[in-house]
C-alpha positions in Angstrom: -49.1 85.0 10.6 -47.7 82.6 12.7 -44.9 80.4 11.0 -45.9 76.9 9.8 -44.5 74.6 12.5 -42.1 71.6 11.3 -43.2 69.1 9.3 -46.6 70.8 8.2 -46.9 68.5 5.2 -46.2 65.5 6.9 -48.6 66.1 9.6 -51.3 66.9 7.2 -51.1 63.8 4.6 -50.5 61.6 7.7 -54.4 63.3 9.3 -55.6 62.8 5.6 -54.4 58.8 5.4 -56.0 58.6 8.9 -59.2 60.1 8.0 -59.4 58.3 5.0 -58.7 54.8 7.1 -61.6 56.0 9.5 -63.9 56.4 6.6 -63.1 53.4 5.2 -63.8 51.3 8.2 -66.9 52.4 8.9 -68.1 51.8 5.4 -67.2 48.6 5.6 -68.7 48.4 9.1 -71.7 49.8 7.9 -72.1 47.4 5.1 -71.2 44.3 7.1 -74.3 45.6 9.3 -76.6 45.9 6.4 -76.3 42.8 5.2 -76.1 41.2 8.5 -79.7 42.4 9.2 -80.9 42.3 5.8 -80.4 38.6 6.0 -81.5 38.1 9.2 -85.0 40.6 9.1 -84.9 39.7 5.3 -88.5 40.8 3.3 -88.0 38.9 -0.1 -89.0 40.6 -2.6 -92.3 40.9 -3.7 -92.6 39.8 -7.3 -93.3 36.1 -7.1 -91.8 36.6 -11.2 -88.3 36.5 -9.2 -88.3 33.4 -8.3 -90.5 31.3 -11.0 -89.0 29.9 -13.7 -92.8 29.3 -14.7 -93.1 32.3 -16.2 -90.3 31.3 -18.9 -92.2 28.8 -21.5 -89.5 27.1 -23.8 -86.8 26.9 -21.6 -85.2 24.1 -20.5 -82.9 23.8 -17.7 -79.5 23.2 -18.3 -77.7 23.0 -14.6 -78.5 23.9 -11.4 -76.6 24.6 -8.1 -76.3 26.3 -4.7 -74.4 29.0 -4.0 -73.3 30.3 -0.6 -72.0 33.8 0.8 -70.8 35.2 4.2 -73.2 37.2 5.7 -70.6 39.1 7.1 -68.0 39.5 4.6 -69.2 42.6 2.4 -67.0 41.4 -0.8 -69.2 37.9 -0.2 -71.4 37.8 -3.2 -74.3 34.9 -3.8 -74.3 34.9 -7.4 -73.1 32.7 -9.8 -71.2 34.1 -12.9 -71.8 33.2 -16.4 -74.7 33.6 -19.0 -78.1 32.6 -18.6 -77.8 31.7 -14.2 -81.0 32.7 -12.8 -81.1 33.2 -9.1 -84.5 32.0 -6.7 -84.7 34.9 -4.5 -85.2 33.3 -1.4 -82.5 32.7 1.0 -82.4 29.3 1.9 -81.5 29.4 5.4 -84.8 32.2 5.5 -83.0 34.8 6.9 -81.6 32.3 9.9 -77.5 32.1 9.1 -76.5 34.3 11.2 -73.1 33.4 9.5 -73.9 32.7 6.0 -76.8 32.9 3.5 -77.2 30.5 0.4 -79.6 31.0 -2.8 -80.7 28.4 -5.7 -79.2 29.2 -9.6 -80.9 27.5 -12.3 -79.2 28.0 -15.4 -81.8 27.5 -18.4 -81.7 28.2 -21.8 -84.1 28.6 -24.8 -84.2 25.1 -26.3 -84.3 26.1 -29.9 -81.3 28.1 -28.9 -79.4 25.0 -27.9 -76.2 23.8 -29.8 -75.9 19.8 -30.4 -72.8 19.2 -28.3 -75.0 21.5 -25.2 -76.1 19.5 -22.0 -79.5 19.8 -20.7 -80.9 18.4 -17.3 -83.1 15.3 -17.1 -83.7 15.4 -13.6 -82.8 17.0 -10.2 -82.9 14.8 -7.3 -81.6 15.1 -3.3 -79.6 12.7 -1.5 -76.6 11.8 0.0 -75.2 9.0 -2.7 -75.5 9.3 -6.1 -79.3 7.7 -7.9 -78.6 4.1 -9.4 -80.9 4.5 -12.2 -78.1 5.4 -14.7 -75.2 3.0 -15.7 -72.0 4.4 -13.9 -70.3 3.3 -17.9 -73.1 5.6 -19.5 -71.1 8.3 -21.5 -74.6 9.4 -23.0 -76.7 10.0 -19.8 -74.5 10.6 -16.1 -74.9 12.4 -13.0 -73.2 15.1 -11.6 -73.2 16.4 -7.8 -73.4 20.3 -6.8 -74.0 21.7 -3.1 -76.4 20.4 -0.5 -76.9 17.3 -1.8 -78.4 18.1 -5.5 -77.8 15.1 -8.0 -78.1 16.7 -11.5 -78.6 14.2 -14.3 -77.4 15.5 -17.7 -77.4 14.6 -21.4 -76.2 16.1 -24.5 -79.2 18.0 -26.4 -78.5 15.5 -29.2 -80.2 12.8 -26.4 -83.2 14.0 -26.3 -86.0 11.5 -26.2 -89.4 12.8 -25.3 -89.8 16.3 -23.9 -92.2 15.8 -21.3 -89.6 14.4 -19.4 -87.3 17.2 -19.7 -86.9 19.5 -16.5 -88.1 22.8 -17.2 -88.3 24.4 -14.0 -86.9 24.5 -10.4 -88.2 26.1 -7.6 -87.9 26.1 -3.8 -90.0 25.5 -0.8 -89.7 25.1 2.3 -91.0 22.3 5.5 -91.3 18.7 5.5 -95.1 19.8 4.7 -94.5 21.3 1.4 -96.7 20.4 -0.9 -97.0 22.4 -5.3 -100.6 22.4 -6.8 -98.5 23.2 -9.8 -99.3 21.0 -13.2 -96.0 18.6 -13.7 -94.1 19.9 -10.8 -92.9 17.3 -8.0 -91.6 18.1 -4.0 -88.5 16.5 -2.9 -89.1 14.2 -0.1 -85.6 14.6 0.8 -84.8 18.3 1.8 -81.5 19.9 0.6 -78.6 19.3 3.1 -77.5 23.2 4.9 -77.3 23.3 8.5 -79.8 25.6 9.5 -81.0 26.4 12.7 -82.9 23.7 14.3 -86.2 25.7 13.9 -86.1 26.8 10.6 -88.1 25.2 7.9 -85.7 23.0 5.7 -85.5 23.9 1.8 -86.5 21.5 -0.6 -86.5 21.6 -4.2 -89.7 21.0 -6.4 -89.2 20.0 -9.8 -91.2 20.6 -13.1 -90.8 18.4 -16.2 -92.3 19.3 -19.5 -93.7 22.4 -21.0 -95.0 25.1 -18.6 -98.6 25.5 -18.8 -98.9 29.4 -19.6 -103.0 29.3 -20.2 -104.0 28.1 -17.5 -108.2 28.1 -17.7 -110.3 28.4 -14.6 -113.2 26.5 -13.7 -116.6 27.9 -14.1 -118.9 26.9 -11.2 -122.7 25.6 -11.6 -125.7 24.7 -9.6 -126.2 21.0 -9.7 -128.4 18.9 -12.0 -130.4 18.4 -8.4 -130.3 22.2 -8.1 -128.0 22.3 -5.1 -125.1 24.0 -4.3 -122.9 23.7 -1.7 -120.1 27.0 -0.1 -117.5 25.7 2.6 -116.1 28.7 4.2 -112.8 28.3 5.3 -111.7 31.3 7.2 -108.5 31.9 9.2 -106.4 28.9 8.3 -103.3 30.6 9.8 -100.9 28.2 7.4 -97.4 28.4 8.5 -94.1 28.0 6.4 -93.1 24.4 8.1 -95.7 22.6 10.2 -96.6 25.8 12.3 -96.6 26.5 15.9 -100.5 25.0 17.7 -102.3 27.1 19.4 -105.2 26.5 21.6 -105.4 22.9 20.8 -108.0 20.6 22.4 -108.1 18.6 24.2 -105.5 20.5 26.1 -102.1 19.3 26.0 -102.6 16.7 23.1 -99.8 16.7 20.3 -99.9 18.7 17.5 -99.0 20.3 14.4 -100.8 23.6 13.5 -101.0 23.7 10.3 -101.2 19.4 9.5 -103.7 19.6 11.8 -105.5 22.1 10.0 -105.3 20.4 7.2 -106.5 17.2 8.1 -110.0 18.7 9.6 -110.3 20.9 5.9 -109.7 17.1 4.5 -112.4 15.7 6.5 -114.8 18.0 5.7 -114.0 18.0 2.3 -114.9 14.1 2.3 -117.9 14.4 4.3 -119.6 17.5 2.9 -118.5 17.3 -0.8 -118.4 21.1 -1.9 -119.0 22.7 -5.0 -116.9 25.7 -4.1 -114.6 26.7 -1.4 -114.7 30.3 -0.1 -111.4 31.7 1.7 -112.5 34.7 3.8 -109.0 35.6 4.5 -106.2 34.8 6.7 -105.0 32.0 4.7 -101.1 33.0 5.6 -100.1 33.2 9.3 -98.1 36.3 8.2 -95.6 35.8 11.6 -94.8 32.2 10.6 -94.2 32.6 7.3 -91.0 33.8 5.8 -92.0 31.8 2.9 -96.0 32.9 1.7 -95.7 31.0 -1.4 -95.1 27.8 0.3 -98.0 28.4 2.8 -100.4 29.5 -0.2 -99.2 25.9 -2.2 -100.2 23.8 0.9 -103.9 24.6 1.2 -104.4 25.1 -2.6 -102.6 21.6 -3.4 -105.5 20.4 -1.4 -108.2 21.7 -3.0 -106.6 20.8 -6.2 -106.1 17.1 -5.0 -110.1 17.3 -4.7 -110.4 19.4 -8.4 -112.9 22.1 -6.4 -112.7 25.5 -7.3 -111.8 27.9 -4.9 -111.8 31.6 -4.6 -109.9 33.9 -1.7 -109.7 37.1 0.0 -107.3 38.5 2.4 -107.2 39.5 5.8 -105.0 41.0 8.1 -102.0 39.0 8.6 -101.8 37.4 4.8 -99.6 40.4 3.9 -97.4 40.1 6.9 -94.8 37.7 5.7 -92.4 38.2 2.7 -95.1 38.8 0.4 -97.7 41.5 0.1 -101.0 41.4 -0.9 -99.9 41.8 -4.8 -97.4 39.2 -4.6 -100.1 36.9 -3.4 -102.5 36.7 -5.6 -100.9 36.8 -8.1 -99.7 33.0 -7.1 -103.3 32.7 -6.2 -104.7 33.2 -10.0 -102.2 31.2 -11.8 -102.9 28.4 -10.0 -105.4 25.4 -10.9 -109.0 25.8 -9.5 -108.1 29.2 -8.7 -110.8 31.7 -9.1 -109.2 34.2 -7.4 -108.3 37.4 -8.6 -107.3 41.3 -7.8 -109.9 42.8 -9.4 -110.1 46.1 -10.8 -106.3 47.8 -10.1 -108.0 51.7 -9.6 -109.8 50.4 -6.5 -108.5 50.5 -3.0 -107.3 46.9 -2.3 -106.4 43.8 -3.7 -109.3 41.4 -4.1 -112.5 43.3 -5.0 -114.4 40.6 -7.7 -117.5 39.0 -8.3 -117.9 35.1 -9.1 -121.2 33.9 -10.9 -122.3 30.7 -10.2 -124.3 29.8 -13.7 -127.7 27.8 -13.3 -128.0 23.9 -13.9 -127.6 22.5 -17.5 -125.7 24.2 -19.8 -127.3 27.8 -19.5 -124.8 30.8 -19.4 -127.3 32.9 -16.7 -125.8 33.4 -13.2 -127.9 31.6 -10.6 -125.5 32.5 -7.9 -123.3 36.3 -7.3 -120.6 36.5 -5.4 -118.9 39.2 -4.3 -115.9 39.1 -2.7 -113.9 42.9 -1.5 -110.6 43.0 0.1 -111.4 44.4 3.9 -107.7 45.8 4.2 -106.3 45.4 7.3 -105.3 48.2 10.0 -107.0 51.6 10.8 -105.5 54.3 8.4 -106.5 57.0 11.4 -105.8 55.3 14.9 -106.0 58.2 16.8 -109.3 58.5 15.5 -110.6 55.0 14.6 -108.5 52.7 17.0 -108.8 49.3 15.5 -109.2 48.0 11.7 -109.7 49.5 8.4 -112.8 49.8 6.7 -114.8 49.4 3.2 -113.7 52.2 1.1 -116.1 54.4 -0.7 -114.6 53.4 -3.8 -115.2 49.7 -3.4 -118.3 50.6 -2.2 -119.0 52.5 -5.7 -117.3 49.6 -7.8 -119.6 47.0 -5.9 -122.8 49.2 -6.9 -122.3 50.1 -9.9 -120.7 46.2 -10.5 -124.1 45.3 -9.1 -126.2 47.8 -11.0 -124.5 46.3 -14.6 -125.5 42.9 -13.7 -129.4 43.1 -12.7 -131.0 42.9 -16.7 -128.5 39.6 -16.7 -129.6 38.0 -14.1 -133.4 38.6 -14.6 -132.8 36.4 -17.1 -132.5 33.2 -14.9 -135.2 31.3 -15.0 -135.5 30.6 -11.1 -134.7 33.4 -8.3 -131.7 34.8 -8.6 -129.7 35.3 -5.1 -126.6 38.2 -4.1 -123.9 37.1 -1.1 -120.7 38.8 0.1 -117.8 37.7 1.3 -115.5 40.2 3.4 -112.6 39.3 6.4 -113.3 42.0 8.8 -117.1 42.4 10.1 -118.9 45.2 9.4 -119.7 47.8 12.8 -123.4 45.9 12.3 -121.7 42.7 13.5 -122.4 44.1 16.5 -125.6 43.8 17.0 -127.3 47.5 17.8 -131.1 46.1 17.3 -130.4 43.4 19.3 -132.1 41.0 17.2 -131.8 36.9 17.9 -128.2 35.6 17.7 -127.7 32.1 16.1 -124.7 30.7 17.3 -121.9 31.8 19.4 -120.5 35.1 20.5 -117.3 34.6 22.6 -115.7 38.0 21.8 -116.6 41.5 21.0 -117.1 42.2 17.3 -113.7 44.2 16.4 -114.9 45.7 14.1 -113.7 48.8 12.5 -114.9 52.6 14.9 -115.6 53.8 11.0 -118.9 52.4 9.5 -118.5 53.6 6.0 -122.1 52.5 5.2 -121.0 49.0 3.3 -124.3 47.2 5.1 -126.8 50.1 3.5 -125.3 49.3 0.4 -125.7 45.3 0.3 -129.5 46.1 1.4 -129.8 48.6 -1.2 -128.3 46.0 -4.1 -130.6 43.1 -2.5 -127.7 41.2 -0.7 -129.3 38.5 1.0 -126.4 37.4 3.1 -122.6 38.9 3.9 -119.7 36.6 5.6 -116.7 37.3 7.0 -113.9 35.5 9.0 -111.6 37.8 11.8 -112.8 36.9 14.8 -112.3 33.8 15.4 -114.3 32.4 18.3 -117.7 34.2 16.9 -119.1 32.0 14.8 -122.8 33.4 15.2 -125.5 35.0 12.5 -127.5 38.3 12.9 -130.0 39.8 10.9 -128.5 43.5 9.8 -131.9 45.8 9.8 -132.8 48.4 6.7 -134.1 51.3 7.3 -137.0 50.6 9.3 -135.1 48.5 11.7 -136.4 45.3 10.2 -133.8 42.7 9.2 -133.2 42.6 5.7 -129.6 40.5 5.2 -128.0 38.2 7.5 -124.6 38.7 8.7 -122.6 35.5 9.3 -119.1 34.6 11.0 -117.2 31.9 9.4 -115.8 30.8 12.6 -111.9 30.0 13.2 -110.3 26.9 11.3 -106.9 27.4 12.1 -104.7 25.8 14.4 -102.1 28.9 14.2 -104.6 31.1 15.1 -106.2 31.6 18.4 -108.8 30.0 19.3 -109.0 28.9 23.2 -112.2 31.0 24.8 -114.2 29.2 26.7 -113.5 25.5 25.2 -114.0 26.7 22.1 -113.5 24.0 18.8 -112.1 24.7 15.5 -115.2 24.8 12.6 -116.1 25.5 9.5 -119.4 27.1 7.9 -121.4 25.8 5.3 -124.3 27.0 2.9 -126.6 24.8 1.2 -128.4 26.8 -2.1 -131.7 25.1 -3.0 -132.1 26.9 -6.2 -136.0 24.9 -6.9 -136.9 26.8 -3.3 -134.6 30.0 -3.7 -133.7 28.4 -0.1 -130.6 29.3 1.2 -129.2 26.6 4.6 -126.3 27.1 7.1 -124.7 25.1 9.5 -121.0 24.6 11.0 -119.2 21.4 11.1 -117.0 20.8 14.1 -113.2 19.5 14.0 -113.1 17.9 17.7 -115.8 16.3 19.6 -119.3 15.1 17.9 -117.7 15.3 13.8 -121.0 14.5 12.1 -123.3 16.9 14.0 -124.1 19.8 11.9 -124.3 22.6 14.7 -126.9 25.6 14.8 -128.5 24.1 11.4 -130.8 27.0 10.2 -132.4 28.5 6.8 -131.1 32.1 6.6 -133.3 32.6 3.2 -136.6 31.3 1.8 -138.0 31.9 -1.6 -135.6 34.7 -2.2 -136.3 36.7 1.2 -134.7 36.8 4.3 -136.0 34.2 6.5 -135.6 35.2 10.1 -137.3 31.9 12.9 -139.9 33.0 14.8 -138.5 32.8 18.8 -140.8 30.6 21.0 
């Protein structure tokens, strides 16, 4: 054994303390780079229940405030201390600061749990001054400032006047565009003051006052006294968090703002057409511009609430491709007014797989009208085998027969002809024609459909489906009959043609639309046509009757 050289001891606490330095320093290195990314690539979380303070009937807020954190620093921490701060999980900056990252607290507290001498909040405002509506002398009723500009006006519990002018919630969105479908809840005009990047969607605060509505009951849809019914399709809206980013505009090189633009034409149509129900065939979220889901889900169904028309979605490809998935997204979508949107049964493949019954004229409970509306997914689960897009599970295809088998005695007893229709994102491989029937209407682009056929189509024949929908592609807005199995047509299959200005949309001069079906329910007649959003606006394009007394109707070519 050799002898141990001077100093052993020394040598080895002093390689230890090194050692122990290195360690250190890379943990910490480690962590600054964690949360450096996880800011800037941020996926919020999932659970809209985060970040809703609807979801917390009889409380009332009692302050509110912003607090801000290095992203950097790994002893930075955005939380605020004390009992009963609840944090909106959404960064304000969205995931932009490359220095620094900021969240909303709302403290609230169970009224009934209130003490006398307690404050509560009467109102939350924005701005750079403080509001003049209270006397500066007031030792009752004052306001107080926090970060970025929030005005918080506060009373003592022992104040309280009526409580539908209490604020009960306070939530975030995001763009000068933001708009809440939300019973008693308000937008900020003015956003909150954080210097973001000049390309990220300002936050600003919406406000509810008065009880949260926790009951919320949906419309129920029914043919007119006339006997009419009227479908918009609205497919591919491609709604941004902010204003969006236009694509394919025309004329060429006009201004614009993807998804105001958008907007507007759904507007327009809204006024002209008058619909009983709005269908969403998916891609309602431009997935890549938006950080935010929620606000771009609030914008199109403030609209539809402004008009009181029910409404019910599905998803497509991109809605899951921002912060929130398909979960997280409808469940927004149910709780919200007009909403007949829902996820359907949770032990089949997808999120979205229900039926909506349109009930006859009068006051009769018998469905008139089914719906059925099945989540199309959105990738290929085998792309070395299937390139492309997913497909109809077998599953759904099971739930929608057997769904469809359970409703027949029902509906036999309507006391006119009662008509089947589907609603999907992603055509079916029958889109593309292989009987090379008559087209009605444009094909601009291949079908991309999925390379599996799953045999959904044989299945909407077999349950007496008269006509199936989707969106996708967005420059094929045609109809084709889909043939049973003696190659004669037996549904139509329809394109709901591109609506959205964040979406593409720029082969051969092509125009944003929309499609329509008219139900005649005294003929068992069933009309489509699309409506244009630039160039002749009142022309209903490729007008044609897809169903006649209850069968497929199919023109005779001259």
């Amino acid at each position: 054994m050799s002898p141990e050289p001077p100093n052993a001891s020394l040598l080895t606490t002093t390689a230890q303390v090194r050692a122990g330095l290195q360690l250190v320093i890379f943990t910490a290195v480690v962590l600054v780079l964690v949360i450096f990314l996880d800011n800037r690539y941020r996926v919020l979380p999932q659970s809209i229940h985060n970040h809703l303070p609807a979801h917390h009937p009889g409380f009332v807020v009692t302050d509110v405030t912003v607090v801000t954190c290095s992203a950097i620093n790994p002893f930075s921490s955005c939380t605020k201390d004390g009992p009963n701060w609840h944090r909106i999980e959404k960064d304000l900056y969205l995931g932009s600061g490359y220095v620094s990252t900021a969240y909303l607290h709302v403290r609230r507290k169970k009224e009934d749990d209130l003490e006398p001498h307690e404050e509560i909040v009467l109102d939350v405002k924005v701005g750079r001054s403080v509001p003049s509506d209270v006397d500066p002398t007031s030792k009752d009723v004052r306001w107080e400032s926090r970060p970025a500009g929030i005005w918080v006006k506060k009373t003592a519990k022992r104040h309280i006047g009526d409580a539908a002018k209490l604020v009960t919630g306070v939530d975030v969105l995001f763009g000068p565009d933001a708009a809440d479908p939300r019973s008693n809840w308000a937008v900020s005009h003015t956003s909150l003051f954080l210097d973001a990047a000049g390309d990220t969607p300002e936050p600003r605060l919406t406000v509810r006052k008065g009880p949260a509505i926790s009951n919320l009951q949906k419309p129920v849809p029914r043919i007119r006294k006339d006997g009419k019914f009227k479908i918009m399709q609205a497919s591919d809206l491609h709604l941004a968090t902010g204003l969006g980013k236009c694509r394919d505009a025309m004329p060429a090189g006009s201004p614009c703002e993807a998804d105001t633009r958008t907007l507007q034409f759904v507007e327009r149509l809204l006024e002209d057409e008058k619909p009983d129900l709005i269908i969403l065939s998916g891609d309602q979220v431009n997935g890549d511009t938006a950080p935010d889901a929620q606000t771009a889900i609030y914008k199109y169904s403030a609209l539809f609430a402004q008009y009181k028309i029910p409404y019910a979605g599905i998803f497509g490809n991109h809605d899951d491709e921002g912060n929130l998935d398909r979960a997280g997204s409808m469940a927004i979508m149910d709780g919200l007014p007009y909403s007949l949107s829902t996820a359907g049964p949770e032990d089949i493949d997808g999120v979205g797989n229900y039926v909506v019954e349109i009930l006859g004229r009068g006051s009769t409970s018998h469905s008139a009208l089914t719906l059925y509306l099945l989540d199309t997914h959105s990738y290929s689960p085998d792309e070395r085998k299937f390139r492309g897009y997913d497909w109809l599970h077998n599953n759904q295809i099971d739930w929608f027969r057997s769904t469809s088998q359970s409703l027949k005695r029902k509906h036999k007893e309507y006391t006119h002809i009662h008509m089947n229709l589907a609603f999907i994102h992603i055509p079916l491989p029958e889109y593309r024609n292989p009987h090379q029937f008559s087209v009605v209407g444009n094909w601009s682009e291949n079908p991309t459909a999925p390379g599996y056929n799953s045999g959904f189509m044989d299945a909407l024949i077999q349950e007496n489906v008269l006509l199936v929908s989707c969106g996708h592609d967005h420059v094929n807005d045609y109809c084709v009959p889909g043939a049973n199995e003696k190659k004669e047509p037996a549904l139509w299959m329809c394109y709901g043609g591109g609506a959205g200005f964040g979406g593409y949309g720029g082969y051969y001069g092509y125009h944003r639309r929309m499609r329509f079906f008219e139900f005649d329910m005294n003929e068992a007649r069933i009309t489509t046509w699309k409506r244009m959003e630039y160039g002749d606006l009142e022309k209903k394009v490729d007008e044609q009757i897809v169903v006649d007394g209850g069968r497929i109707h199919v023109a005779v070519q001259e």
